[in-house]
Each structure stands twice: as structure tokens, then as C-alpha cells.
MARRO-188925 format. One line per 8 residues: their letters; for each residue x, y, z of C-alpha. Coordinates in Angstrom, 3 decimals. Layout:
<sites>
a = X,Y,Z; ...
</sites>
This chain:
<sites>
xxxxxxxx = 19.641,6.345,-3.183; 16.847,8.838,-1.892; 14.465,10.211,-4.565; 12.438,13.285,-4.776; 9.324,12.046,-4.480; 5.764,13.815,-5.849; 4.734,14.112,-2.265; 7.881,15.662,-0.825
xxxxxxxx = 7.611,18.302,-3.818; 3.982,18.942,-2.641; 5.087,19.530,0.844; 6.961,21.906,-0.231; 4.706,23.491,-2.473; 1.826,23.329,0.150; 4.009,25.195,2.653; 5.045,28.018,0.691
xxxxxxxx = 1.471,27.942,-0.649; 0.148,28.187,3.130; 2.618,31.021,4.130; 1.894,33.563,1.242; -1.856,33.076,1.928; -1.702,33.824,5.947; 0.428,37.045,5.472; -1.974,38.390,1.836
xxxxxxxx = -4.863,37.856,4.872; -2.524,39.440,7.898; -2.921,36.151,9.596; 0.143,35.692,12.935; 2.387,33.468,12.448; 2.247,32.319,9.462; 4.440,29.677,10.257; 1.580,27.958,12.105
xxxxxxxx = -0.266,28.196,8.513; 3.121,26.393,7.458; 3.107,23.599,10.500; -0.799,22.764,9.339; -0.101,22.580,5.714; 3.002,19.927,6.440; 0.480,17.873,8.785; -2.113,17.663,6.090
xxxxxxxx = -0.671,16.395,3.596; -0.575,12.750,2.667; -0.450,9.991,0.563; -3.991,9.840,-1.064; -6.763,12.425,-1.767; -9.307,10.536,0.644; -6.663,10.733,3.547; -6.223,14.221,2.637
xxxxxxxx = -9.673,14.835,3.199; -9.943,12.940,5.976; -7.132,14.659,7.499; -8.589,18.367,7.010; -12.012,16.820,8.851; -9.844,15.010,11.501; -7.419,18.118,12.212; -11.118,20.975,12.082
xxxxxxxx = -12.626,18.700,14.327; -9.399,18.233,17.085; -8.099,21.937,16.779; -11.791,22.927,17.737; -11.680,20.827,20.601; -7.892,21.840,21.204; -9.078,25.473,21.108; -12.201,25.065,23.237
xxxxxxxx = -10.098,23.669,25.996; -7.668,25.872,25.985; -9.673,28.139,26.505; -11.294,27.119,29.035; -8.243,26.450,30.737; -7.320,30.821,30.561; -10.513,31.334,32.027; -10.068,29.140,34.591
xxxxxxxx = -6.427,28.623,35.835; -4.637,31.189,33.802; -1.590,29.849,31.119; 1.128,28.693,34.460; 3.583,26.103,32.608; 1.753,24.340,34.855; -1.701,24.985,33.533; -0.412,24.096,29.607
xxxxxxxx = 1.439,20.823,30.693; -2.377,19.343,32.146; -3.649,20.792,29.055; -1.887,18.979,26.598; -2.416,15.821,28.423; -6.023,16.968,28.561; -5.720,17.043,24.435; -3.909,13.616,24.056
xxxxxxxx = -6.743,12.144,26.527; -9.430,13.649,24.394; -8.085,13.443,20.920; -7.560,9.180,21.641; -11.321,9.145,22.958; -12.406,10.333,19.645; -10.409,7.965,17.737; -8.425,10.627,16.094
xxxxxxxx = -4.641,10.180,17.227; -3.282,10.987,13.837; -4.495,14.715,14.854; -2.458,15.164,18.405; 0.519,16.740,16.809; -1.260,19.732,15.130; -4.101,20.349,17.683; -1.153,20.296,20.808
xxxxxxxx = 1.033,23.010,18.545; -2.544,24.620,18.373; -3.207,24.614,22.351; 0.290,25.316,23.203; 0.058,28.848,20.454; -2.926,29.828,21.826; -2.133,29.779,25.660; 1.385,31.150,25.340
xxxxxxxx = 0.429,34.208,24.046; 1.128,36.956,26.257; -1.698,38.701,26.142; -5.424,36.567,25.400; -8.252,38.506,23.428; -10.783,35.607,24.508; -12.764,34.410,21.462; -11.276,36.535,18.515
xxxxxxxx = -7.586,35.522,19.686; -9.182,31.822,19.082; -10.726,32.039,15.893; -7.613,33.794,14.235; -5.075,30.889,15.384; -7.916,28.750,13.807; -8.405,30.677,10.753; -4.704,30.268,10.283
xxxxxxxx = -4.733,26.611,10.686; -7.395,26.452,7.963; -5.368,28.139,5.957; -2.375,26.025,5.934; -4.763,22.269,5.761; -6.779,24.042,2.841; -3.795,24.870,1.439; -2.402,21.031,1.242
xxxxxxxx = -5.299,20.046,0.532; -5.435,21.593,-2.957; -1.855,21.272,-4.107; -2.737,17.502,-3.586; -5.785,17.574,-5.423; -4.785,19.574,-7.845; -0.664,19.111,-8.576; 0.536,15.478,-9.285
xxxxxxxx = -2.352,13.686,-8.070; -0.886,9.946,-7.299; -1.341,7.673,-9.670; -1.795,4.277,-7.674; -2.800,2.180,-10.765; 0.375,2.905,-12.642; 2.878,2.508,-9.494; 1.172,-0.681,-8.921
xxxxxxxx = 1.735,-2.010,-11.892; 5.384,-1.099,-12.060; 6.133,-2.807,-8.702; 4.363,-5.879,-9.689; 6.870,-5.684,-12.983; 10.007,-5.609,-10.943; 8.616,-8.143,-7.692; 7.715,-10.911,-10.708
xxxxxxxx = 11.486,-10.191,-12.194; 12.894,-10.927,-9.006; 10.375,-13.853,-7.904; 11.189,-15.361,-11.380; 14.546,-15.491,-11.130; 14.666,-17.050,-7.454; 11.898,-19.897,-8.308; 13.566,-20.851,-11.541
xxxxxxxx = 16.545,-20.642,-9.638; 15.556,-22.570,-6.326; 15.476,-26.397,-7.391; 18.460,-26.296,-8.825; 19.815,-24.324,-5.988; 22.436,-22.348,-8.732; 22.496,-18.960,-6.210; 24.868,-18.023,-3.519
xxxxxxxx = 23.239,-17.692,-0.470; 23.799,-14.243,-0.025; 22.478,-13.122,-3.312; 19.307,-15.503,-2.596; 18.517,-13.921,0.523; 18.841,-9.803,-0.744; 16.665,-10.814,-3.743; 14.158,-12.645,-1.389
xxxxxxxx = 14.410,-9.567,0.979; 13.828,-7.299,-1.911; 10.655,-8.968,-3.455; 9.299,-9.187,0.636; 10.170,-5.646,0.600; 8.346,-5.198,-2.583; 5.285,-6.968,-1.751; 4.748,-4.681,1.051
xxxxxxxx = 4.834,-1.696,-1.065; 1.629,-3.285,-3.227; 0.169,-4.204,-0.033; 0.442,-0.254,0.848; -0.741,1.033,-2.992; -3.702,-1.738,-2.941; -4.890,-0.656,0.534; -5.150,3.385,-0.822
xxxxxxxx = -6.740,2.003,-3.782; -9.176,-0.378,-2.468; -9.778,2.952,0.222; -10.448,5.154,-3.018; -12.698,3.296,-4.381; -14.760,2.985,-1.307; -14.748,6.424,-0.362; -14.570,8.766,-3.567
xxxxxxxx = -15.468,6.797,-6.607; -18.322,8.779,-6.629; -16.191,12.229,-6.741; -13.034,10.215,-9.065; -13.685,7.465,-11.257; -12.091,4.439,-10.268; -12.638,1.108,-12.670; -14.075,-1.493,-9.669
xxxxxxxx = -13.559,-4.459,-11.914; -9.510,-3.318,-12.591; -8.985,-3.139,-8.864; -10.246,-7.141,-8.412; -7.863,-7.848,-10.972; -5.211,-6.176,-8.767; -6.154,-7.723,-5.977; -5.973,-11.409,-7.667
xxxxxxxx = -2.345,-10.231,-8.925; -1.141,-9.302,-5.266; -2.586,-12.689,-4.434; -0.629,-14.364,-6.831; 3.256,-13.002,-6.164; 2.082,-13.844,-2.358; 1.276,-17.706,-3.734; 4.751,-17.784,-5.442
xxxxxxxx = 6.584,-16.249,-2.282; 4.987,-18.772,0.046; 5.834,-21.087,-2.822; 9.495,-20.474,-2.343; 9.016,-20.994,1.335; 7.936,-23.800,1.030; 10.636,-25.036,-1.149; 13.302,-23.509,1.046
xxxxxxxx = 11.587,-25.741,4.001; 10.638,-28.991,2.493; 12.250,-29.766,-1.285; 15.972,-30.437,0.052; 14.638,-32.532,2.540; 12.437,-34.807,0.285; 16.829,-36.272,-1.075; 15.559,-35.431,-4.617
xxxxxxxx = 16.789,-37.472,-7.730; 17.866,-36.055,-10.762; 14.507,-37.133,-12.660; 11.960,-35.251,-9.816; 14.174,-32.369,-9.911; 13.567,-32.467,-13.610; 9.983,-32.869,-12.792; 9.815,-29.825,-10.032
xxxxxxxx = 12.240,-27.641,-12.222; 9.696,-28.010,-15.775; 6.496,-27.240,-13.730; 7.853,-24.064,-12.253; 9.359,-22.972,-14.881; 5.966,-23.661,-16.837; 4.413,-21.380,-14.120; 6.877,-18.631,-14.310
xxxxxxxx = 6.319,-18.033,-18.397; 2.582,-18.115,-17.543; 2.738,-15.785,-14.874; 4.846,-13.491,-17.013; 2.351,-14.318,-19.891; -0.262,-12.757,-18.249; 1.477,-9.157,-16.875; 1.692,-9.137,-20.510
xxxxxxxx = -1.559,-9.484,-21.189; -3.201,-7.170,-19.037; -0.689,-5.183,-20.945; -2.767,-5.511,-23.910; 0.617,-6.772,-25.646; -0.859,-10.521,-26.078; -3.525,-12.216,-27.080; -5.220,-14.761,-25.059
xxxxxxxx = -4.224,-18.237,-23.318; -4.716,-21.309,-24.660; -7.783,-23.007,-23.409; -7.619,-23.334,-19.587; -8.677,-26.678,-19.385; -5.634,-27.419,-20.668; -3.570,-26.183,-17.599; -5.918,-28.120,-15.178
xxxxxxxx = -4.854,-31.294,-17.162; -0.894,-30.057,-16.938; -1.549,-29.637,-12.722; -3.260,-32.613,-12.741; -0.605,-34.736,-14.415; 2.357,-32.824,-12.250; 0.487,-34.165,-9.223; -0.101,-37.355,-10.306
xxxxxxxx = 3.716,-37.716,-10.809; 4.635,-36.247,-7.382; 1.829,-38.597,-5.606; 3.491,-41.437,-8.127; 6.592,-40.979,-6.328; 8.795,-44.667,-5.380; 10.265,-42.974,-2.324; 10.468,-45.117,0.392
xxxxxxxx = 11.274,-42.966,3.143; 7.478,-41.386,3.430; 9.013,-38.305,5.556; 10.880,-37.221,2.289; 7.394,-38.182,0.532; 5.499,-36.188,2.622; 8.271,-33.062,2.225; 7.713,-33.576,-2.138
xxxxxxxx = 3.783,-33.956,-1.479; 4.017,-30.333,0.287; 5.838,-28.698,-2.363; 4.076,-30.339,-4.695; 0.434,-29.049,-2.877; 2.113,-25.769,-3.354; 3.190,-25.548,-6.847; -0.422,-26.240,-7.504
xxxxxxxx = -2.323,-23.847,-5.394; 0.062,-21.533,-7.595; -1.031,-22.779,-10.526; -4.684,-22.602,-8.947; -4.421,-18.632,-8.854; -2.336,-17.898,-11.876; -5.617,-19.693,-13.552; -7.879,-17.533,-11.384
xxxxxxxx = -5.981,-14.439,-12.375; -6.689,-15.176,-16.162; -9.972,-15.508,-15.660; -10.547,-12.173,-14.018; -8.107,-10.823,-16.648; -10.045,-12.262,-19.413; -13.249,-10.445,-18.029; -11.660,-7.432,-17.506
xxxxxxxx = -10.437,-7.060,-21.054; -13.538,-7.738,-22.669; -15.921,-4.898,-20.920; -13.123,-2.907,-21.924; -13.929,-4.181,-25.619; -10.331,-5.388,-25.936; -10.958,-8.398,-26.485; -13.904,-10.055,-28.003
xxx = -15.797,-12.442,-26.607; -15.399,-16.240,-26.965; -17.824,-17.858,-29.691
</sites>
């Protein structure tokens, strides 16, 4: 189902935005105006930004060379085709590729006007392309700025619903293969889409905290909680390669099935947590005992084939380095709620 998304309502917004300004100011075409405004905007305010530098910095150079190229060799379709490759060239050099679009729609304006007024010609088309990145730029500073912190949070909701129900679901092997595979797909899927909203958050907070406040210690926390749906993906890799192949009995599967499920309600114990809905976890040390005892047990195992061995000790490795981060992950939680004065310190 497609949505309507914040930033396809800004685009929109931006454009019309762009186009009213350029014809109050008598600026031709304001479609150009338009074009900028729709190349501008994106997905954070510091990309924004960068953008507007980016696209002032390319259309100058797109501008200077076209006009050179008047002066020099007239506007042939000849002349235009070796100056937009003259663009690309120039516009890679600098590191700035996301700018070729706009700054070639700006060359190709500017030499296919019929008649060229030199300088003045140049500094209206660039006026007008001003007009439409300032434009974007403040409908996305100013309407709906994204909210990366909340989306985050609502995709790591749904990806540990879905990784729940396939780890609790994997030893005993109780889905069809089909419906294990489009709920693995989905939470890969999912994953991906935190990777994105932790990458513009992490890029925030190293470029504008100063300008928008941005809580450092909240985006560690974030990171440990992308770290630990990754642990229980690769966890269910690792099952799907190496548990069926260990010939399991009926009491290790017990023995796999209770430890992951312990893992899951801890997991979803802390999203709760950070939720402010709980109150703290028992005293860790009591987990490292739990892990410590699983182990034992897996290490304990009378298998005498040691290739299925080996396939339970790998699982088993696994399940624990889970464990490891979900541990890690209330720690950083823990810290995190009490400088927020949530909760109060341990005596």
C-alpha cells in the first residue's frame, strides 16, 4: 500500500512555495525555481543544508562554464553536449555528484536561451535557483520536521514482534516455510530501515546538535538496540544453519527452546523499559549465572557424533553473545534513565 509520506507533502509544498516566490520577484521560468526546490529537498535538515551548499557551489561552477563556453564557441548542440560532460567531469572532481542533475538543467537553461545578456542573464537563472533550494529548505525546517527518534522506536516495536515470533518459533520448527521466510524477509527489510534512521541520527548529532538538541546518551542506547535485533537475526541464522544438524533430542530442544524464550521476554522487557512502563531488572548477575548454566549444559552434551556437537556448541556460542548484548543494552538503558531522573539510583 503506498502512503503519503511527510516528505512527499513537503515536496509539494516546497514547489508551490518556490513558484509563487519566482513570479512575486518576476523571476523566468519559474519552473526552474520549481525543478531546484524538488532537488533540495531531503530526508534530514543537515542533508538539506548540505544540499543548498552542494547545489550554490555546482550551479556556480555550472554557470561559470557555461559561460565561458558562449563566449567562446557559441551554444551549437554541439557546444552544450561537451558542456554537460564538462559539468559531470567537474561536479565528480569536487566530490559533489548528488548535485549533477540540478547544475546540468542549470547549464543546459542558460545556453539555450536565444538571446545571452552575458552576466545579468547568469545571475537571474541563479537567483531563481536560490529561490526554489531556499524555498525547500524552509518548508523542511519549518513544516513536519522528521522525527527520527520516534520512527525509530516504532520500527524497533514491530522488527522485535516479528523476530520474537520466528526465534520462539525456530526450535520447534512449528512455521511453514513460506510464512518463515516473508517474516524473516520482513524483519531484514526492517532492520535496514533502522540502519537508514540511525545513520541520519548519528549524522544529526554530529553536525547540528549545536543548532537542535539532540540527547547524545539516547542515541548510544539506540545504537546498542540496533545491535541487539542484528544479534538475534544472526541468531536465527545460525539456527537455520547448524541446530537441525546437531539430530537434537527432545530434552536439548527443551533446553534451546527455554533459553530463547528466556531471551525473548527479556528483550521485550526492556523496549518496555526504555518505555518508562517498567521498573528495573532483577540484578544482572543473575543472568550471567542463567548464560553460564545454559552453556554448561550445551558443553555437557553426551553426543557422540562431535560434528553434531560442534553444530549445538555454535548455536549455543550464539544464544549467548545474545544474551551478552541484551545485558549490555540494560546497562546503557539503566544509565540513560537515571540522568533523566527516572529512575533513582541504586543504594
Amino acid at each position: 500500500m503506498v502512503t503519503l509520506g511527510p516528505r512527499v507533502l513537503k515536496t509539494g509544498m516546497a514547489v508551490t512555495l518556490a513558484i509563487y516566490i519566482a513570479q512575486w520577484l518576476g523571476l523566468e521560468p519559474p519552473l526552474f525555481a520549481a525543478i531546484a526546490a524538488t532537488f533540495t529537498i531531503q530526508p534530514s535538515l543537515y542533508r538539506s543544508w548540505r544540499q543548498v551548499l552542494e547545489q550554490v557551489q555546482a550551479n556556480s561552477v555550472g554557470a561559470v562554464i557555461a559561460l565561458a563556453a558562449i563566449y567562446l564557441f557559441g551554444n551549437t548542440p554541439i557546444v552544450i553536449g561537451m558542456v554537460m560532460v564538462a559539468v559531470i567531469l567537474v561536479c565528480l572532481k569536487l566530490k559533489i555528484a548528488g548535485t549533477i542533475p540540478l547544475t546540468l538543467v542549470t547549464a543546459l537553461v542558460m545556453m539555450s536561451q536565444p538571446e545571452f545578456d552575458g552576466l545579468l542573464a547568469a545571475a537571474h537563472k541563479f537567483i531563481v535557483v536560490l529561490v526554489g533550494m531556499g524555498s525547500a529548505f524552509f518548508v523542511n525546517l519549518l513544516v513536519s520536521p522528521p522525527n527520527y527518534s520516534r520512527n525509530f522506536l516504532n520500527e524497533e516495536k514491530e522488527t522485535l514482534r516479528l523476530l520474537s515470533l520466528l526465534l520462539r518459533t525456530a526450535i520447534s520448527d512449528e512455521l511453514t516455510e513460506k510464512s518463515f521466510q516473508q517474516q524473516w524477509n520482513e524483519v531484514k527489510s526492517k532492520l535496514s530501515k533502522m540502519e537508514e534512521l540511525y545513520g541520519l541520527l548519528d549524522e544529526e548529532r554530529e553536525h547540528i546538535s549545536r543548532v537542535r538538541h539532540l540527547d547524545v546518551r539516547e542515541i548510544v542506547v539506540f545504537k546498542q538496540k540496533l545491535k541487539c535485533l542484528k544479534y538475534g537475526d544472526s541468531l536465527l541464522e545460525v539456527i537455520e544453519e547448524h541446530y537441525f544438524q546437531s539430530g537434537p533430542i527432545q530434552q536439548e530442544r527443551a533446553i534451546f527452546d527455554r533459553e530463547i524464550e528466556r531471551l525473548m521476554a527479556e528483550h521485550e522487557y526492556l523496549l518496555l523499559k526504555f518505555d518508562r512502563m517498567v521498573k528495573e531488572l532483577p540484578d544482572e548477575s543473575i543472568y550471567r549465572e542463567r548464560n553460564k548454566e545454559f552453556f554448561k549444559k550445551v558443553l555437557q552434551s553426551h553426543k557422540s557424533d562431535s560434528n553434531q556437537k560442534m553444530h549445538q556448541v555454535l548455536v549455543g556460542s550464539a544464544i549467548v553473545e545474545y544474551a551478552f548484548q541484551l545485558e549490555r543494552l540494560n546497562e546503557l538503558t539503566e544509565r540513560f534513565l537515571r540522568r533523566k531522573k527516572v529512575l533513582s539510583p541504586k543504594d
